[in-house]
C-alpha positions in Angstrom: -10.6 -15.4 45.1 -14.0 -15.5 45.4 -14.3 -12.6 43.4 -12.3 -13.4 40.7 -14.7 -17.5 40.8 -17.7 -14.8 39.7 -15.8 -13.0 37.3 -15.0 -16.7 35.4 -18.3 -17.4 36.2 -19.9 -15.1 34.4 -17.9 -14.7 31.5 -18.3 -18.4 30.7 -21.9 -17.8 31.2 -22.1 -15.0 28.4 -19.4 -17.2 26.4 -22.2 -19.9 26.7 -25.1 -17.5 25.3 -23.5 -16.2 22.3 -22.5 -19.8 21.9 -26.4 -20.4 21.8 -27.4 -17.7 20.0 -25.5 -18.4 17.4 -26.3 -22.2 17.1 -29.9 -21.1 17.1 -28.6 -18.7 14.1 -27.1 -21.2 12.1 -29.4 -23.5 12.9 -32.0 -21.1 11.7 -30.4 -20.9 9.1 -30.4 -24.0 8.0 -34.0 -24.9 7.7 -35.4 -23.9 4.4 -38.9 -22.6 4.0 -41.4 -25.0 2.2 -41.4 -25.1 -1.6 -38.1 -25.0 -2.2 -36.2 -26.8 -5.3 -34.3 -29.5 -4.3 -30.9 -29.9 -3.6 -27.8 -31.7 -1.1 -28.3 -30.6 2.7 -25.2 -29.6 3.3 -24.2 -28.8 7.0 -25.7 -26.1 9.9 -23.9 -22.6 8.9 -21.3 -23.6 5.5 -23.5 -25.8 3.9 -22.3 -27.4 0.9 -19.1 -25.6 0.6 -16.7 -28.4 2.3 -17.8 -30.8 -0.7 -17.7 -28.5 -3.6 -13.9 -29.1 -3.8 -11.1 -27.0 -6.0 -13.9 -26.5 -8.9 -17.5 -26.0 -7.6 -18.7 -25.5 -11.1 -17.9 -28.9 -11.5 -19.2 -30.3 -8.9 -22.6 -28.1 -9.3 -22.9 -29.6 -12.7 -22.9 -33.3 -11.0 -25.2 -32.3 -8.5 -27.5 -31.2 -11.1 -27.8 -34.4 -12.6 -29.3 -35.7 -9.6 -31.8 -32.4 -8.4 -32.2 -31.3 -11.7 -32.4 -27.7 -13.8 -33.1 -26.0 -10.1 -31.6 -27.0 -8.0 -31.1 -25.0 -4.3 -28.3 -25.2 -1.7 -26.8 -23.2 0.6 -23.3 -21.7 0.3 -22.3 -21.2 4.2 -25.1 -19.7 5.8 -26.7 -18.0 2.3 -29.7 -19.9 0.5 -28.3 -20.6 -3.2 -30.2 -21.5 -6.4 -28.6 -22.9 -9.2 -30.1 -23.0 -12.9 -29.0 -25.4 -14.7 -29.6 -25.9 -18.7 -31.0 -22.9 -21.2 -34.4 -23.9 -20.8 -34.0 -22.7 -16.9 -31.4 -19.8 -17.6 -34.4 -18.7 -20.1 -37.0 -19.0 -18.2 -35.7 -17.1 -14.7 -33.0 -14.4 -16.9 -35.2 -13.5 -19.7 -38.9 -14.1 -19.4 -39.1 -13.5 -15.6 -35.8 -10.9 -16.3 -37.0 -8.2 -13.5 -37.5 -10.8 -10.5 -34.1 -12.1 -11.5 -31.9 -9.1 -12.3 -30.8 -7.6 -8.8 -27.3 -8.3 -7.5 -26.8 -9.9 -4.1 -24.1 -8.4 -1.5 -20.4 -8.9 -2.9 -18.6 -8.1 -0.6 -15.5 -6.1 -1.5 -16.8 -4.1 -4.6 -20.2 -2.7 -2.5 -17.3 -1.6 0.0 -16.0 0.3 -3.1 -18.5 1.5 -5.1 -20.9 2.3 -1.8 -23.7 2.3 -4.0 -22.4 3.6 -7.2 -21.0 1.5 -10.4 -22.9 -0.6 -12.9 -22.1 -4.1 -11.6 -23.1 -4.7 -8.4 -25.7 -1.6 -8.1 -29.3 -3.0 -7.1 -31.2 -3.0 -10.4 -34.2 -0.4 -11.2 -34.7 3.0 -12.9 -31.3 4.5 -12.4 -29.0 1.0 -13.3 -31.6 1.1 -16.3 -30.7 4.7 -17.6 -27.1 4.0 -17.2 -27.4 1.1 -19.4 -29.4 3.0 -22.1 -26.7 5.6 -22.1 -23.9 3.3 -22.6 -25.5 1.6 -25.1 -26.5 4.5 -27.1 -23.1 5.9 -27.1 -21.2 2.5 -27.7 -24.1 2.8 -31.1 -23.2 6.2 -31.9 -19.3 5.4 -31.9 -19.9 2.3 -34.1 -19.1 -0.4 -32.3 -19.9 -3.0 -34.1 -19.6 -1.3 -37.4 -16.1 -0.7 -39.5 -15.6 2.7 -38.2 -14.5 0.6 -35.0 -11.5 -0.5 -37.1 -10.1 3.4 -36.9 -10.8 3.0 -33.8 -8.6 -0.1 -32.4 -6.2 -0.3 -34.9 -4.0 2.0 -33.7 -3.3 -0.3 -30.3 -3.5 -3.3 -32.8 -0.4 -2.0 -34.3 1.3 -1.3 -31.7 0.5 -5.1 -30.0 1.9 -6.4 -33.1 5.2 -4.2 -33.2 5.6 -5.6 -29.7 5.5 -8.7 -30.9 8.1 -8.4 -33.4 9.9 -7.1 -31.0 10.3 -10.9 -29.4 11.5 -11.9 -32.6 9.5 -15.1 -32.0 11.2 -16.0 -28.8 9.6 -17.7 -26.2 7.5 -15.4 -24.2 4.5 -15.7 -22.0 1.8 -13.8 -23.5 -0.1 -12.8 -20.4 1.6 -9.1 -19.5 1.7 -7.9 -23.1 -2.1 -9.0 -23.9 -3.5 -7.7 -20.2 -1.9 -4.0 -21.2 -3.1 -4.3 -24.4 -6.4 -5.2 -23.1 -6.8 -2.3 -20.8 -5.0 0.0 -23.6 -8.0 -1.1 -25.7 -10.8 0.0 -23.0 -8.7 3.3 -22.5 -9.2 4.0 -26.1 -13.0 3.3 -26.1 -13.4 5.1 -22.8 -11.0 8.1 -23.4 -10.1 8.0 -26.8 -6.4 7.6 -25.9 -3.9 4.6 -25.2 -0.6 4.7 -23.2 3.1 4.3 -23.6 3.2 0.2 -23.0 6.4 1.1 -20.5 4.1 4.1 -19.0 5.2 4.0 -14.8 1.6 5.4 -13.8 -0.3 3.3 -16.4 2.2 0.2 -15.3 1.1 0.6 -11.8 -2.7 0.8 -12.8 -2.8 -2.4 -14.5 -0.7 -3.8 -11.1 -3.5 -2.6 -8.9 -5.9 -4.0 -11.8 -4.6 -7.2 -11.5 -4.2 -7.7 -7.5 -7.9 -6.7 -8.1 -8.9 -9.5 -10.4 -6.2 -12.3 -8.3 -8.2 -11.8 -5.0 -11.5 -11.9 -7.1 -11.2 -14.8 -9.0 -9.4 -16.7 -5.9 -10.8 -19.4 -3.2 -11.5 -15.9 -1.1 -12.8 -14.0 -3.4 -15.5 -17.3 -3.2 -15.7 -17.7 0.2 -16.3 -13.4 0.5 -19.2 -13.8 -2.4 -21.0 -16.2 -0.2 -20.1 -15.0 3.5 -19.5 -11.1 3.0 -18.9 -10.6 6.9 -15.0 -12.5 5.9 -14.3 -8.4 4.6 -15.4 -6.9 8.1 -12.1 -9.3 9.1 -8.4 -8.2 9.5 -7.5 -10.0 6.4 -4.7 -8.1 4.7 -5.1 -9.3 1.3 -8.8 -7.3 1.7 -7.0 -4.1 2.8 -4.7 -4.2 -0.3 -7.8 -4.8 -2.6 -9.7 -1.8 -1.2 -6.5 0.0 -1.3 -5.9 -0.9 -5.3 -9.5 0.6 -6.2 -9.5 3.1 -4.6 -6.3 3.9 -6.5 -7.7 3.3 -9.8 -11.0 5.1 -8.8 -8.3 7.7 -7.9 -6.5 7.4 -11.6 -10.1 7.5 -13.1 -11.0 10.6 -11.4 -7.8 12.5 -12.4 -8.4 11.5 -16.1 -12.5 12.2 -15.5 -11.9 15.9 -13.8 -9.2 16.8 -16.6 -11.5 15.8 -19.5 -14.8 18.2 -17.7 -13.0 21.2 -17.7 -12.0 20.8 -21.3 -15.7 20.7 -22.1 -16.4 23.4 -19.7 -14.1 25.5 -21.7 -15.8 24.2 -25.3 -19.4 25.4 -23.8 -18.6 28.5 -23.4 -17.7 28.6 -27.1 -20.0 26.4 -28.3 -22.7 27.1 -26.5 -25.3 24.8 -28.9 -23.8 21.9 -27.5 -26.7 20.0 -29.0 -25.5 20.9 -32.5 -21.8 19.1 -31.9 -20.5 16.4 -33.9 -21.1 12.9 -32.1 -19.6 11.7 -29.4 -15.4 10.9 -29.5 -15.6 8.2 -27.0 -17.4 6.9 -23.6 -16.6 9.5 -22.0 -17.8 12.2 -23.9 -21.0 10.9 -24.2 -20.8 10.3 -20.3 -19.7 14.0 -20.1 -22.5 15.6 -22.0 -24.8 14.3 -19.3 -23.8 15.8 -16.2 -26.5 18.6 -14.8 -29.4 17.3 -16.3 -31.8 14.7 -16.0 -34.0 12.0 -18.1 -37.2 11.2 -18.1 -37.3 8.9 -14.8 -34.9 11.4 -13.2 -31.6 9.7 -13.8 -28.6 12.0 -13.5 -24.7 11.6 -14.1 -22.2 12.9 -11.8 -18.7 12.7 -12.2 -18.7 10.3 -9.5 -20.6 8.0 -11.0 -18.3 7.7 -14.2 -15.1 7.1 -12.3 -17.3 4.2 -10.5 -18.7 3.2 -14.2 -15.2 3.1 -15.6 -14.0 1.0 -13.0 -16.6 -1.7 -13.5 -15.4 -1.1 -17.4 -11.7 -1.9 -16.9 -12.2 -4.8 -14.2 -14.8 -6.6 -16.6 -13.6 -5.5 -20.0 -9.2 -5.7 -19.6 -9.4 -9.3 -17.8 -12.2 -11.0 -20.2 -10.5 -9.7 -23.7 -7.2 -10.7 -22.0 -7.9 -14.1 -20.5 -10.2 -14.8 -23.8 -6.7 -14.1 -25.9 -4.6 -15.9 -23.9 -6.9 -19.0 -24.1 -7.1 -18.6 -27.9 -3.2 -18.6 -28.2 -3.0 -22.0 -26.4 -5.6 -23.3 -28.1 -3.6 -22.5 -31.6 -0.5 -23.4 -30.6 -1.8 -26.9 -29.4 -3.7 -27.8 -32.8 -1.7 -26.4 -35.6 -4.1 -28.0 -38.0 -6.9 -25.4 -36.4 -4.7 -22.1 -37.0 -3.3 -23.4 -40.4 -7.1 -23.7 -41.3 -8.4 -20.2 -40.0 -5.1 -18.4 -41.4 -6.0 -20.1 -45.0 -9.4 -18.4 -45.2 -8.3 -15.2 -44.0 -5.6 -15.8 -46.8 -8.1 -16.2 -49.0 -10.7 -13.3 -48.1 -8.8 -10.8 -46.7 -5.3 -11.5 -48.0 -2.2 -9.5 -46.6 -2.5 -6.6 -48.5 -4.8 -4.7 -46.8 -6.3 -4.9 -43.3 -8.9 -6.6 -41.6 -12.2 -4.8 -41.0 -14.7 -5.6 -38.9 -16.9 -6.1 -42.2 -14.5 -9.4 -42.8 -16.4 -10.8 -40.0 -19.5 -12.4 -42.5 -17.1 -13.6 -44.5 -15.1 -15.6 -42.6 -17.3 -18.6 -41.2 -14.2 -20.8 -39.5 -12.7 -17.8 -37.4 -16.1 -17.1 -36.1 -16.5 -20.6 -35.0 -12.8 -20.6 -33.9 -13.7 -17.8 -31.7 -17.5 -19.4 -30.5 -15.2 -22.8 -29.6 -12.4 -21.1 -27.5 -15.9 -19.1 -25.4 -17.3 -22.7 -25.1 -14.0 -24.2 -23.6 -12.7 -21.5 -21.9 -15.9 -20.5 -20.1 -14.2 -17.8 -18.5 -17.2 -17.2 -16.0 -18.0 -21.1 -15.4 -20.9 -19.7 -12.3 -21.9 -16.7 -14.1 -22.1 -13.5 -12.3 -24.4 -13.7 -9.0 -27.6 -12.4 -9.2 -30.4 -12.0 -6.4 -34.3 -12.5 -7.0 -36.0 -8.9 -6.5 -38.9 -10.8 -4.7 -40.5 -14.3 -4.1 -41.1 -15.7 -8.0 -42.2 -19.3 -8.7 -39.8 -21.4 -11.3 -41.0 -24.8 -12.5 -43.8 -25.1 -9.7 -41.1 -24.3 -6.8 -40.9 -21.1 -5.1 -37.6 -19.0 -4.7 -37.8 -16.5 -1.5 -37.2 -12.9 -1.9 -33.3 -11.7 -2.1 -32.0 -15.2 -2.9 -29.0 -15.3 -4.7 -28.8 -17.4 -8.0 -26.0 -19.1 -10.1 -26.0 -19.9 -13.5 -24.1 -23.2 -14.3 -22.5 -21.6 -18.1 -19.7 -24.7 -17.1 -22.7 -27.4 -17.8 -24.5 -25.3 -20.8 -20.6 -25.4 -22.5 -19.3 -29.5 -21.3 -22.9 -31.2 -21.4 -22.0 -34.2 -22.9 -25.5 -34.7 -23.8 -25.6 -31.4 -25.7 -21.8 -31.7 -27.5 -20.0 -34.0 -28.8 -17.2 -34.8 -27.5 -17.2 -31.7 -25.0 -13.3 -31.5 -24.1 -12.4 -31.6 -27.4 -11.3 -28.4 -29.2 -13.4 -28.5 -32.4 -14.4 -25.1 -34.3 -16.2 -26.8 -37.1 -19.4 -28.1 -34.5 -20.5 -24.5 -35.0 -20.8 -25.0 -38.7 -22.9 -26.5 -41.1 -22.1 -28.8 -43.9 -22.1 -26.1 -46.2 -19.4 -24.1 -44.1 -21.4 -21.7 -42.8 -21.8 -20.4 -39.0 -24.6 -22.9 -37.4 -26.6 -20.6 -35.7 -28.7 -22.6 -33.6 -25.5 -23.8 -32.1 -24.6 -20.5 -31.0 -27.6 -19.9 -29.2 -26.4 -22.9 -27.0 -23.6 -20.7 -25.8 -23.7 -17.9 -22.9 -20.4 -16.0 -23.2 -22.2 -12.6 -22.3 -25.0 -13.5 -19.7 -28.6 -13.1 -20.2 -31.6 -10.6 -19.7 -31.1 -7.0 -18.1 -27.7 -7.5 -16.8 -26.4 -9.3 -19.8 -23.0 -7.8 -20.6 -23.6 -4.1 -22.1 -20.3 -4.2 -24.1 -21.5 -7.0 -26.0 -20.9 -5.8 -29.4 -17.3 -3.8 -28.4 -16.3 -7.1 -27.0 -17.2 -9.2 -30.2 -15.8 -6.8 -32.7 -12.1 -6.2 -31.0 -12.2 -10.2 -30.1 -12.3 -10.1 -34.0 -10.2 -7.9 -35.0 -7.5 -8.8 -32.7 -7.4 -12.4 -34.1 -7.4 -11.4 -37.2 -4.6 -8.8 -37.0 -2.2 -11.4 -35.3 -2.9 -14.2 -37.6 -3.0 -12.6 -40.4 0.9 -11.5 -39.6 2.6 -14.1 -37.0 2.2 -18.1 -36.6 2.1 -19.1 -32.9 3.9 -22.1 -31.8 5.5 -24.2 -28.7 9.1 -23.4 -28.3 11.0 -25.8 -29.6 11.7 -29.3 -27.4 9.2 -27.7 -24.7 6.8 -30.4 -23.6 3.2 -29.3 -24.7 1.7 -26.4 -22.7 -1.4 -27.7 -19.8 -5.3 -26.9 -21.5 -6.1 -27.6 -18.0 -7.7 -24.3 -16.2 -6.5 -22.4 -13.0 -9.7 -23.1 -11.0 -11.7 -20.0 -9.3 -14.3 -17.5 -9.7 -13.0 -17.2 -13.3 -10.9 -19.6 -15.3 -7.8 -18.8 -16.3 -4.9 -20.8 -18.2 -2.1 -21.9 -16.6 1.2 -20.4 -17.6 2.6 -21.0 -20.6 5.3 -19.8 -23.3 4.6 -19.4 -27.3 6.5 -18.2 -29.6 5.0 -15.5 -32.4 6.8 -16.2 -35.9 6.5 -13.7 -38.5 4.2 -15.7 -41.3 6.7 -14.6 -43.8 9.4 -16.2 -42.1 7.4 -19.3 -41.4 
């Protein structure tokens, strides 16, 4: 007995210790070091995060009225800053752009990529050269140019025959837009599309979605801000390794299959140099491997599976989300899509297609595109980023390997800088003469800023375009009939999504 009395003893002793140590920890924690911006206490260990509610970027936006542009917190046991305002987005992103462009831990995708990939890779020479190279080839292919139209039109058509397939009746949008999405990347990255009812291709975009579900959820939050939760027997985080690694697994196939066909070319067409230009993303990725730049970058094959993940979780869910927003939005204000279909009417007609050389003439669908990025704000927090070391912003001093938010929610629904924020109004991005206001567009931050800005930028703009102008120019969206009128409200998390809802897409010629 007396034996056993120790035993107790002694455990409770060590229970007490780690007890201690660990209130020491968070206690530690806790204190900030001098110089600091301001910003809400919060509690020992989860700091703010019991009063940030369902929509933090909300409640971030509040907070910044009181603290101001900079604002710091902590997020559980990590110190936070949060710019607020373009001014302070400018100033940290863009003029101070390589203090400010690392990436802090997140969690699930560094478990995946284990160094590798484009989006959460530290930043420096290598995340650099990859960027240059994807640029480069995204300019040789014409991205923003009309030989893009070649390009996309052939999964345009088939979207549309999809849709005329529903024969206008009531059908939720998501599914067909998120494979038409991904279908789109696929033909950027490989120069191919799939079968819509494809069973390996189906179960890709199933994995691709789980990914984006636990991503965007209150977990996917809480593991951006306490990345121990994925060291934790959480089964949702199994099953989200488990779907990457099976699209890093689909990627590789497609990857492996593509290099020996170039192997083969070579030794045919040995002045490789001397080829035509590049036929997609992964050719030009391709014609990399074995050699190196001038700061001794080199591409594996490993690294473009990794790459082309990042490409399909960013690219397919943005484009997707961004479309399904834009539906709602037209079905809810008739008077907005009657307006946008009567200039496209008028400059492109139905004759022929659009091209992506329509865009400068049609000043109302780009603003009609600008307002649904405002509303939406897909990203409301922007993606993290992590200060490279200790920089000074607005007289305060932000520690090395702090992680910083960018509050896109208050740059888009500052009622001091728009009108009427939670209105949906394309024509406050145009000037009296009808033309895009362009100074208003700088207000907006659908792509992020400075060295980590989004490199598909000009990909993403042009098939935005086209895509709206291919279904507009052929079907009118509208509530079924005696539905009650769909929710504009968001599906709160990492990234904003609408709630469900059904439209139906009528032929314009059956209007």
């Amino acid at each position: 007995m007396v034996q056993c009395s120790m035993v107790e003893e002694g455990a409770n002793f060590l229970l007490l210790c780690a007890i201690f140590a660990m209130s020491i920890y968070l206690l530690w924690q806790h204190f900030n070091p001098p110089g600091l911006p301001p910003g809400p206490a919060g509690f020992p260990g989860i700091g703010v995060l019991p009063s940030l509610g369902p929509t933090p970027y909300k409640t971030l936006m509040e907070l910044s009225k009181t603290y101001g542009d900079v604002m710091s917190l902590r997020l559980g046991p990590s110190l936070v800053v949060v710019l607020t305002g373009r001014r302070a987005m400018t100033e940290a992103l863009v003029k101070k752009a390589d203090v400010f462009s690392d990436r802090p831990p997140m969690g699930l995708l560094n478990l995946v990529h284990k160094g590798r990939g484009l989006m959460v890779a530290k930043y420096g020479p290598k995340v650099h050269g990859f960027r240059t190279l994807l640029l480069g080839t995204f300019r040789r292919l014409g991205v923003s140019t009309p030989r893009v139209d070649g390009l996309l039109r052939p999964e345009l058509a088939a979207l549309v025959a999809a849709m005329d397939q529903q024969a206008g009746q009531p059908t939720d949008p998501k599914a067909l837009l998120s494979v038409s999405a991904s279908n789109m990347i696929c033909t950027l990255a490989f120069g191919k599309r799939f079968d819509y009812d494809d069973v390996n291709f189906q179960k890709f975009l199933g994995k691709l979605h789980n990914i984006f579900e636990i991503s965007s959820s209150p977990l996917g939050f809480l593991i951006l801000h306490i990345p121990a939760i994925v060291n934790l027997p959480i089964s949702a985080i199994k099953d989200t390794i488990s779907d990457c690694n099976f699209m890093l697994d689909f990627l590789r196939a497609i990857v492996d299959e593509r290099w020996l066909a170039l192997e083969a070319r070579r030794r045919s067409e040995p002045n490789i140099s001397e080829w035509e230009e590049p036929s997609d993303l992964l050719d030009g990725y391709l014609r990399k491997i074995g050699g190196e730049d001038a700061v001794g970058m080199s591409v594996s094959k490993e690294d473009i599976a990794h790459h082309f993940l990042d490409l399909f979780t960013a690219g397919t869910e943005s484009v997707s989300h961004f479309l399904q927003w834009e539906l709602l939005y037209l079905t809810t204000h008739p008077e907005v899509q009657a307006k946008v279909r009567e200039e496209l009417d008028r400059v492109v007609g139905r004759a022929r297609l659009p091209s992506v050389s329509d865009r400068a003439n049609l000043p109302y669908m780009r603003a009609l595109i600008d307002e649904v990025h405002r509303m939406s704000s897909f990203s409301p927090l922007g993606i993290p980023r992590m200060t490279a070391h200790i920089v000074d912003i607005d007289g305060y001093i932000i520690p090395k390997e702090t992680m910083v938010l960018t509050s896109v929610w208050d740059l888009h629904k500052d009622p001091d800088k728009w009108q009427n924020p939670d209105s949906f109004d394309p024509s406050r991005f145009l000037l009296s003469n009808g033309q895009v206001n362009e100074s208003k567009l700088r207000q907006l931050q659908a792509f992020g800023l400075g060295h980590r800005s989004c490199v598909g930028r000009q990909f993403a703009e042009s098939s935005v375009f086209l895509y709206t102008a291919f279904l507009l120019q052929r079907f009118f969206f509208k509530s079924p009939e005696g539905a009650p009128p769909p929710s504009l409200a968001e599906d709160p998390g990492v990234f904003l999504t609408p709630k469900p809802f059904k439209v139906c897409a009528v032929r314009c010629n059956s209007e």
